[in-house]
BAVO-91733 format. One record per residue: x, y, z negated of N, C-alpha, C, O in turn. Coordinates in Angstrom, 3 decimals. Example, Ala and Ser with C-alpha at 12.3 -4.5 7.8 and 13.67 -1.06 7.14 Angstrom:
2
13.190, -5.690, -7.800, 12.300, -4.500, -7.800, 13.200, -3.300, -7.800, 14.236, -3.319, -8.465 $
12.850, -2.250, -7.080, 13.670, -1.060, -7.140, 12.900, 0.030, -7.870, 13.409, 1.138, -8.039 $
//
This chain:
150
-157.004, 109.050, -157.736, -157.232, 107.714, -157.236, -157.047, 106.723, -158.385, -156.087, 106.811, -159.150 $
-157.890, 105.873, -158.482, -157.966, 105.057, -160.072, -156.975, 103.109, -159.196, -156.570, 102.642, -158.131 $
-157.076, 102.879, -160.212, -155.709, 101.893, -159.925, -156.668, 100.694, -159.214, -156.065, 99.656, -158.941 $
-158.171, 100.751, -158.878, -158.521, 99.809, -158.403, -158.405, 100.150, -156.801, -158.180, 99.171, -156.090 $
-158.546, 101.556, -156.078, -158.475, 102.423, -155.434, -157.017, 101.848, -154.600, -156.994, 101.664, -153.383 $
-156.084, 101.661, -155.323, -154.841, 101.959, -154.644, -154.801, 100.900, -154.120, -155.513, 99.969, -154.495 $
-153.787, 100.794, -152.938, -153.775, 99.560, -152.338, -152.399, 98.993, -153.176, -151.683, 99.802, -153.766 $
-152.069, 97.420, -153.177, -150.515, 96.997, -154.184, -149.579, 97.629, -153.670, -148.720, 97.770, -154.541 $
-149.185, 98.212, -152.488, -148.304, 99.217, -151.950, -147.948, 100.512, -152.574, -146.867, 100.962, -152.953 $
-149.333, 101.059, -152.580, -149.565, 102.343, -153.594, -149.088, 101.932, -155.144, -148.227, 102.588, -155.731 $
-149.690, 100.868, -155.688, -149.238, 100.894, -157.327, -147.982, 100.213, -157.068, -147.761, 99.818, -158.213 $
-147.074, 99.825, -156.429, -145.707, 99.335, -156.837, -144.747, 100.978, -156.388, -143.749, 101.301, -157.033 $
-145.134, 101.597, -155.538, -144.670, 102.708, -155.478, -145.018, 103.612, -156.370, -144.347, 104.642, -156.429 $
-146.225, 103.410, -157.324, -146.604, 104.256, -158.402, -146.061, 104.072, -159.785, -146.061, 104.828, -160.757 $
-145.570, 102.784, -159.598, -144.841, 101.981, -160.567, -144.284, 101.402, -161.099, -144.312, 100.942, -162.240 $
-143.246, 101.323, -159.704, -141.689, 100.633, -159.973, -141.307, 101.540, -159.328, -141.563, 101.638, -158.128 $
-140.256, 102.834, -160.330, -139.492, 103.854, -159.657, -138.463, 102.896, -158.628, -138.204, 103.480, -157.576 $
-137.946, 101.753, -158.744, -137.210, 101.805, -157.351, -137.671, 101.807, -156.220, -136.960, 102.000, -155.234 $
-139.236, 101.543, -156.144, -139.487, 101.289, -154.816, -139.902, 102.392, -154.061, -140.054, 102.398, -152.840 $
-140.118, 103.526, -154.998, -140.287, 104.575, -154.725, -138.351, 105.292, -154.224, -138.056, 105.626, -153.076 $
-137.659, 105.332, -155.075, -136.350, 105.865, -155.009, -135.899, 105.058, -153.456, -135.283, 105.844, -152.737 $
-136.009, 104.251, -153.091, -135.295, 103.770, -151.674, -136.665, 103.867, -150.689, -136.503, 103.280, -149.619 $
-137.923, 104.474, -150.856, -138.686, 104.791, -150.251, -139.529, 103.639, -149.199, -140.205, 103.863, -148.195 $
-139.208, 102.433, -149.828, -140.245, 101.432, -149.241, -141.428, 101.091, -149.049, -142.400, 101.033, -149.802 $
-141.234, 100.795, -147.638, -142.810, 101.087, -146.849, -143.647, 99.306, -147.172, -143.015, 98.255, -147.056 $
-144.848, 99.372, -147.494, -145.274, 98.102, -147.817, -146.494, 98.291, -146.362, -147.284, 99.213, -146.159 $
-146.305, 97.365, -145.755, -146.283, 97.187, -144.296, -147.587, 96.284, -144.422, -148.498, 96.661, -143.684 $
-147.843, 95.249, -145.151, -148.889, 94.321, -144.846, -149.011, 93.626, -146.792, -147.896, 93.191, -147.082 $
-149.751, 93.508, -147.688, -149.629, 92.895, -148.645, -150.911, 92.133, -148.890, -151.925, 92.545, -149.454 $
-150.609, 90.594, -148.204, -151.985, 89.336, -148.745, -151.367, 88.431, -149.486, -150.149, 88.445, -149.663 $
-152.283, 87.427, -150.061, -152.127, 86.668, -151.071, -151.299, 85.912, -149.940, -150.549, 85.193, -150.600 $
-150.977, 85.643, -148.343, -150.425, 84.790, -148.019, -149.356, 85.383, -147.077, -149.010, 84.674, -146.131 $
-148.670, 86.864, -147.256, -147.690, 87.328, -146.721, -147.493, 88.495, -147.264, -148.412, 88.917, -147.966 $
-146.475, 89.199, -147.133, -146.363, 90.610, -147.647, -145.145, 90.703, -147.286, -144.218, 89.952, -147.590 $
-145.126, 91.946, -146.405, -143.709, 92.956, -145.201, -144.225, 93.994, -146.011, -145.334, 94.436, -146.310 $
-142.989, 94.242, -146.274, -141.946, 95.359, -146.844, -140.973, 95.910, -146.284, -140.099, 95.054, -146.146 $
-140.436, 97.522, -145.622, -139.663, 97.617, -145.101, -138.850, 98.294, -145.607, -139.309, 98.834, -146.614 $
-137.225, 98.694, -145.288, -136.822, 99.637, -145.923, -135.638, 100.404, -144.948, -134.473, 100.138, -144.650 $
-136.840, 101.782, -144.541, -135.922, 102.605, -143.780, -134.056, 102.713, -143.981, -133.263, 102.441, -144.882 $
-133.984, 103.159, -142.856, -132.516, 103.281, -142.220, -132.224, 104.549, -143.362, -133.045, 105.465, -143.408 $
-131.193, 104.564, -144.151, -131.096, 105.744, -145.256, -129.280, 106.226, -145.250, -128.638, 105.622, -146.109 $
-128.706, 106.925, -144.642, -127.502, 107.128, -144.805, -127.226, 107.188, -146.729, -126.176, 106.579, -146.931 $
-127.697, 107.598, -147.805, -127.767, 107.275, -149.096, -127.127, 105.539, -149.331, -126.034, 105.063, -149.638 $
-128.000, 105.180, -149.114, -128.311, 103.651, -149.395, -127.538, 102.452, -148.520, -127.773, 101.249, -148.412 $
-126.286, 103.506, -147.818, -125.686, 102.683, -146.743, -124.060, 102.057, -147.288, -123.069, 102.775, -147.426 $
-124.093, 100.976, -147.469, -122.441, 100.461, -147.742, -121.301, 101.042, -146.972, -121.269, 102.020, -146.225 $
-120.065, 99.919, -147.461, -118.956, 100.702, -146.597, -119.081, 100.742, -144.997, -118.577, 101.704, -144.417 $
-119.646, 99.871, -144.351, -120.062, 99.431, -143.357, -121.193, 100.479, -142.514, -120.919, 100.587, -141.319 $
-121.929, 100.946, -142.790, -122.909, 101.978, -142.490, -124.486, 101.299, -142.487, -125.518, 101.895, -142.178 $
-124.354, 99.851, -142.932, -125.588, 99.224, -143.062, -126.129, 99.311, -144.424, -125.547, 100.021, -145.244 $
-127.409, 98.523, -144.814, -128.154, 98.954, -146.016, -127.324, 98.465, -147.007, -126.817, 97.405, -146.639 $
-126.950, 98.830, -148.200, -125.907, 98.557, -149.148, -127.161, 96.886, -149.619, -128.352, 96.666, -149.398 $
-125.899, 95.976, -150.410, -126.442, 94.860, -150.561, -127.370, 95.028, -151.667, -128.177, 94.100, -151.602 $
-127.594, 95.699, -152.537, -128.350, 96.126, -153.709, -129.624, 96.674, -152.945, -130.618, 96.714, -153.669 $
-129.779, 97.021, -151.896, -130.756, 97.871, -151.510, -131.891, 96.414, -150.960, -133.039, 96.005, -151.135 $
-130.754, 96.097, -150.291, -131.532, 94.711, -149.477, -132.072, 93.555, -150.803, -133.101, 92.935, -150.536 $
-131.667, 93.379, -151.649, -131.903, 93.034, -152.867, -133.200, 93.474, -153.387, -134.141, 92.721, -153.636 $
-133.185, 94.727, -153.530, -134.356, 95.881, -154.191, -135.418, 95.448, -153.291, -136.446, 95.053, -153.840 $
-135.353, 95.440, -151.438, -136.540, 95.370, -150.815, -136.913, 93.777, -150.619, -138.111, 93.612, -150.393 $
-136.160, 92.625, -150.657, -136.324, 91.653, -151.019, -137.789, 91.559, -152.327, -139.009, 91.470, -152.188 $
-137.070, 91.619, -153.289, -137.438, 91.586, -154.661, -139.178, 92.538, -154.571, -140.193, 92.249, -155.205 $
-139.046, 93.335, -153.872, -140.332, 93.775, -153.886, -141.144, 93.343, -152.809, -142.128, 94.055, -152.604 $
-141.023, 92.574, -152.225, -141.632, 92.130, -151.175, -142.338, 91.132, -151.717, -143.552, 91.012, -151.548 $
-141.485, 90.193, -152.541, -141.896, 88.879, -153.388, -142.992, 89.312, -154.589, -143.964, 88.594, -154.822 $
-142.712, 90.693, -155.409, -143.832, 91.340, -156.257, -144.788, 91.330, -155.582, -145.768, 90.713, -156.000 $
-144.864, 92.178, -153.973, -146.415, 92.037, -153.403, -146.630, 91.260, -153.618, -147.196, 91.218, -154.710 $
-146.488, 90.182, -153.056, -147.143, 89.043, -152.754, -147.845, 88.399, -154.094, -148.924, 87.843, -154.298 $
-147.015, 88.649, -154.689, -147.450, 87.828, -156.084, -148.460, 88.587, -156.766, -149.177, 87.934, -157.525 $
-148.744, 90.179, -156.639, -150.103, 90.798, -156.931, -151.417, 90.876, -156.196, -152.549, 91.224, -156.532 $
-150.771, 90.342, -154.851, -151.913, 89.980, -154.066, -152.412, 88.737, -154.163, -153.588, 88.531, -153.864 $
-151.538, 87.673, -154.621, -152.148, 86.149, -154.773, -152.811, 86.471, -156.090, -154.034, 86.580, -155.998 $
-152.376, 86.624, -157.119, -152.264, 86.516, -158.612, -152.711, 88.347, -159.247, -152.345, 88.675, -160.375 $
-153.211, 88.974, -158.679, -153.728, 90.128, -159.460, -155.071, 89.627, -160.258, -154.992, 89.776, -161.477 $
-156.166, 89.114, -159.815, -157.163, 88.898, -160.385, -156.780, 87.679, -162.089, -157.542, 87.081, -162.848 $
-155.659, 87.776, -162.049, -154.797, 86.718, -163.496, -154.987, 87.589, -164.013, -155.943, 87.530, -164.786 $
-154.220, 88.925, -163.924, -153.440, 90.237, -164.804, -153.985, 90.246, -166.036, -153.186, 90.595, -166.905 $
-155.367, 89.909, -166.517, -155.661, 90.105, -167.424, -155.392, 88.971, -168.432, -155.368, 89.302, -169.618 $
-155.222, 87.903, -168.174, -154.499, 86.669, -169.234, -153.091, 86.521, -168.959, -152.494, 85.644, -169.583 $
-152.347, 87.359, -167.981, -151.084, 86.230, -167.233, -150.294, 87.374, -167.033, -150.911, 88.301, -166.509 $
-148.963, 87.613, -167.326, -147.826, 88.489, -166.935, -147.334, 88.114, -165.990, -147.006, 86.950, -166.222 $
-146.954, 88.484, -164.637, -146.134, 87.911, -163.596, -144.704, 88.508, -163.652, -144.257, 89.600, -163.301 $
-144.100, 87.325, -164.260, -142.606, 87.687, -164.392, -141.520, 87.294, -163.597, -141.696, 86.079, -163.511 $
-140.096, 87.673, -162.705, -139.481, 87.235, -161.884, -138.513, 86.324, -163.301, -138.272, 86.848, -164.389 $
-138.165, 85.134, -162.962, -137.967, 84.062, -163.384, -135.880, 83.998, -163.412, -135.062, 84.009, -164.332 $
-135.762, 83.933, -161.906, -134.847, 84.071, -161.173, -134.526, 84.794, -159.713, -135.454, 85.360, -159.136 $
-133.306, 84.770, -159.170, -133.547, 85.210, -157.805, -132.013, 84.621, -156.988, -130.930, 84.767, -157.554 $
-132.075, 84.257, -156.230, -131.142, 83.809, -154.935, -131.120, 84.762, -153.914, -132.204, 85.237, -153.578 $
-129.968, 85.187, -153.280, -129.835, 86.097, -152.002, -128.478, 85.737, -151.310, -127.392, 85.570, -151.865 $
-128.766, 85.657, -150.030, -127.920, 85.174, -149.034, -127.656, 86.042, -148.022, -128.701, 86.407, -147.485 $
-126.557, 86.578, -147.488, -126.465, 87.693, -147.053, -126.034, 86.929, -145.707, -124.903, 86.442, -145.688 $
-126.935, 86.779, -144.477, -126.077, 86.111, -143.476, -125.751, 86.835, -141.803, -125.162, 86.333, -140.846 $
-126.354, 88.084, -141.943, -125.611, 88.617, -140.648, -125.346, 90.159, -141.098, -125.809, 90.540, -142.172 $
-124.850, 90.746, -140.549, -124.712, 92.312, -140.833, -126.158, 93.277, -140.793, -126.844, 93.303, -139.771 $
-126.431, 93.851, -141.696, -127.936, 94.263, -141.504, -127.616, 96.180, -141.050, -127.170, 97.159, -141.649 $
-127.975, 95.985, -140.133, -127.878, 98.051, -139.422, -129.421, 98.419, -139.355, -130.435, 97.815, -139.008 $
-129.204, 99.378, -139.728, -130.480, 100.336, -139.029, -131.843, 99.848, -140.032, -131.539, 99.335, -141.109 $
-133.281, 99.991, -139.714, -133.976, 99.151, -140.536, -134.467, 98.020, -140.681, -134.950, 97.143, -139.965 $
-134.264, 98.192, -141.721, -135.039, 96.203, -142.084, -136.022, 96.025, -142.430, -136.628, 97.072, -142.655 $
-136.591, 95.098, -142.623, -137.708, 94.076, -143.422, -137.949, 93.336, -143.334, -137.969, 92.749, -142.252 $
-138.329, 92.814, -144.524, -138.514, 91.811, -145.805, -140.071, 91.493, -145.108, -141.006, 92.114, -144.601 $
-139.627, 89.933, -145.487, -141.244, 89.332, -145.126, -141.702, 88.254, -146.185, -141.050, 87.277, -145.817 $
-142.345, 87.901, -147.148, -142.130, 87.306, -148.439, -143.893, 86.177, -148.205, -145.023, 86.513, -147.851 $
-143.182, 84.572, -148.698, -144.590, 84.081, -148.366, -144.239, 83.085, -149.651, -143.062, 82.838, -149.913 $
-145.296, 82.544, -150.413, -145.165, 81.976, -151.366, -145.084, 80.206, -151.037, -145.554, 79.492, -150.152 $
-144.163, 79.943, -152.346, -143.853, 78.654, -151.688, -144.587, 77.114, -152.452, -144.319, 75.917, -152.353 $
-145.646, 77.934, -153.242, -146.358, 76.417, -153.774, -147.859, 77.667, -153.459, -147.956, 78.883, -153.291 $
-148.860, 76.428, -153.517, -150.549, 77.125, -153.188, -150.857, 78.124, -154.402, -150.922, 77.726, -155.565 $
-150.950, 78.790, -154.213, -152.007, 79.694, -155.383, -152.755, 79.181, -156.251, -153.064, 79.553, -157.383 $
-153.108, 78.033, -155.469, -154.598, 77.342, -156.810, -153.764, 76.362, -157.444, -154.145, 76.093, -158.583 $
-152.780, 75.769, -157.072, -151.874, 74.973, -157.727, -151.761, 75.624, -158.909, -152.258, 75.144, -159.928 $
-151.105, 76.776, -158.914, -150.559, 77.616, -159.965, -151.277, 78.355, -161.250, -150.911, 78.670, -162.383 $
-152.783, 78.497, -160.297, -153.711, 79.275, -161.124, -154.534, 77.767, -161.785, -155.485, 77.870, -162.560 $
-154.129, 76.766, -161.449, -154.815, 75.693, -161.638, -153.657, 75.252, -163.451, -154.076, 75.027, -164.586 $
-152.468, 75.292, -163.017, -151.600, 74.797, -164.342, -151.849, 75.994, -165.015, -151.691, 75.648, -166.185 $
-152.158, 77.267, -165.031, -152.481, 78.265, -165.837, -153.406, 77.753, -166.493, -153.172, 77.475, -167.669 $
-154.698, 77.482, -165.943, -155.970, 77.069, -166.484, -155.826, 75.608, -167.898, -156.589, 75.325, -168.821 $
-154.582, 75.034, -167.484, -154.702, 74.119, -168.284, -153.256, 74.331, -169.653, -152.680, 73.437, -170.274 $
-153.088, 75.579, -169.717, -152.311, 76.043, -170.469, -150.644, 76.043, -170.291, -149.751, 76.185, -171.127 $
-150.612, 75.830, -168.900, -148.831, 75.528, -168.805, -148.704, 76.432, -168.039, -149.492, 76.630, -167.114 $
-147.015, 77.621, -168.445, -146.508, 78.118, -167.862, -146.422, 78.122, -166.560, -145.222, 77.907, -166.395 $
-146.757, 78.194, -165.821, -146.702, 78.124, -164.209, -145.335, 78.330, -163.686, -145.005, 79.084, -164.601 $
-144.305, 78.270, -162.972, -143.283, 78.656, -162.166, -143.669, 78.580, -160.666, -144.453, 77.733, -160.238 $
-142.969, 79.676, -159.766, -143.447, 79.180, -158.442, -142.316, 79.667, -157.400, -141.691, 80.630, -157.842 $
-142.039, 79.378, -156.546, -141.071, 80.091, -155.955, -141.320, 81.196, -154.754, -142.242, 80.883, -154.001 $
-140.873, 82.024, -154.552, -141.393, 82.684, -152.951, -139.979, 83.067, -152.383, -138.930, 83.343, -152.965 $
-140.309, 82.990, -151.029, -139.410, 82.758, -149.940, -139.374, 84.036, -149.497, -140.476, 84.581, -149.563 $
-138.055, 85.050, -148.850, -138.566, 86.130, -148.452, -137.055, 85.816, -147.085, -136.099, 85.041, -147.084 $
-137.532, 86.834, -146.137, -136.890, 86.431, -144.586, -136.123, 88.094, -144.412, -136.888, 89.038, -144.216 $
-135.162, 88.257, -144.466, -134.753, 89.899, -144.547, -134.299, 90.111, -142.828, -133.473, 89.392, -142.266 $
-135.178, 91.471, -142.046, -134.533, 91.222, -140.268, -134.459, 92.383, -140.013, -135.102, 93.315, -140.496 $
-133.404, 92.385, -138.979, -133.140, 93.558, -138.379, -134.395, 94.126, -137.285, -135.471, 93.536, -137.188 $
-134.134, 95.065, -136.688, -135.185, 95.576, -135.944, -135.196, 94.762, -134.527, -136.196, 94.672, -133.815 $
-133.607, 94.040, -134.161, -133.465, 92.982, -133.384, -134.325, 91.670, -133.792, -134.288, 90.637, -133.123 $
-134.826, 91.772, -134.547, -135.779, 90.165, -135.070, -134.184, 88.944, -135.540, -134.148, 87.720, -135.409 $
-133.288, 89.692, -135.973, -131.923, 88.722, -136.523, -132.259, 88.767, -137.599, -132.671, 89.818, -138.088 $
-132.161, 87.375, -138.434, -132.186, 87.393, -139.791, -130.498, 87.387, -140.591, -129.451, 86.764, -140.416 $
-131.124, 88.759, -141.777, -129.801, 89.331, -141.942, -129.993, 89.011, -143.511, -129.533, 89.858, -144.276 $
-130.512, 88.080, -143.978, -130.904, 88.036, -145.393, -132.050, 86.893, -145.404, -132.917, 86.639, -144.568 $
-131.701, 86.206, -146.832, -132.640, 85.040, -147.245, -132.816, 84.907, -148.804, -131.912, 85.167, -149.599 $
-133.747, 84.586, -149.066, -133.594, 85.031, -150.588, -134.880, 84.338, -151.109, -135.995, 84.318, -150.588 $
-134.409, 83.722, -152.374, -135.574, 83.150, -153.222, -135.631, 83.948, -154.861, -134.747, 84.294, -155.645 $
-137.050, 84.015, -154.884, -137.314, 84.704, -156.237, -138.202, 83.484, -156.564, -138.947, 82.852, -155.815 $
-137.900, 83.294, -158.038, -138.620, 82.423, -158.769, -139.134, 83.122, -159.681, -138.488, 83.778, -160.499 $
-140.946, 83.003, -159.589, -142.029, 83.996, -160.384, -142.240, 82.738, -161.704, -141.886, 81.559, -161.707 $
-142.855, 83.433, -162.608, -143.479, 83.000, -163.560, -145.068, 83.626, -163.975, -144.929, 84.847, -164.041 $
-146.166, 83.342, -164.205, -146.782, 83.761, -164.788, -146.992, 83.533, -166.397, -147.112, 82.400, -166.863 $
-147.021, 84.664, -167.165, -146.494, 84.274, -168.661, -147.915, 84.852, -169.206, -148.465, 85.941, -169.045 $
-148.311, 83.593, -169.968, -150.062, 83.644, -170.276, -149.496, 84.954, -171.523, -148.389, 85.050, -172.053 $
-150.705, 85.821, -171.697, -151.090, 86.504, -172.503, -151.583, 86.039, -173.769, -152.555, 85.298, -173.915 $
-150.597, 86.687, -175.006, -150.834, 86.232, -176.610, -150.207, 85.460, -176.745, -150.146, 84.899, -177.839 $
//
């Protein structure tokens, strides 16, 4: 299967060993949402028996990558998409499985628009972390960059 073939689910699991190692399911990936889930894993479980906070972190963080290869893949060839920063808020107990729901927080053409005129772009994306109860057990901001090429 050639890398145009794969869906961004397939190449982040082909190519970020963590997302492969905690076995995350990429559920939906558009330029204007992307669910990410990450099975119930006795491995990956804190003292508590819920998803260790690193894990929820990991599926966070890749939820926000979809998104950003689904808005911003057709860049790849002038533009590196780099995570900038990241914020995580841990606000209810997370059991059993979760997911990550990640939506970007300035327009796409905004961004691909300050690219065009030679400025670093920054952008932020929002991601919603829930239990299988629909409780939000996690909040988290990743701040992307696209970093022009040369």
């Amino acid at each position: 299967m050639t890398a145009e073939q794969m869906s961004i689910g397939e190449m982040l699991a082909a190519t970020v060993p963590m997302a492969r190692t905690l076995n995350l399911q990429f559920l939906e990936t558009t330029p204007e949402r992307a669910v990410v889930s990450l099975p119930d894993q006795p491995d990956y479980h804190n003292h508590v028996g819920g998803p260790h906070a690193g894990a929820m972190f990991t599926l966070g963080e890749s939820a926000s990558g979809a998104i950003v290869l689904a808005a911003f893949g057709d860049q790849l060839s002038r533009a590196v998409p780099l995570a900038v920063s990241a914020e995580i808020s841990y606000k209810k107990l997370a059991m059993g499985p979760v997911t990550a729901t990640a939506t970007l927080g300035r327009p796409a053409a905004e961004v691909v628009a300050d690219l065009d005129e030679g400025r670093r772009p920054e952008f932020p994306v929002t991601i919603e972390i829930r239990r299988e109860d629909g409780a939000v057990t996690g909040e988290m901001t990743v701040t992307w960059t696209l970093r022009p090429n040369g």
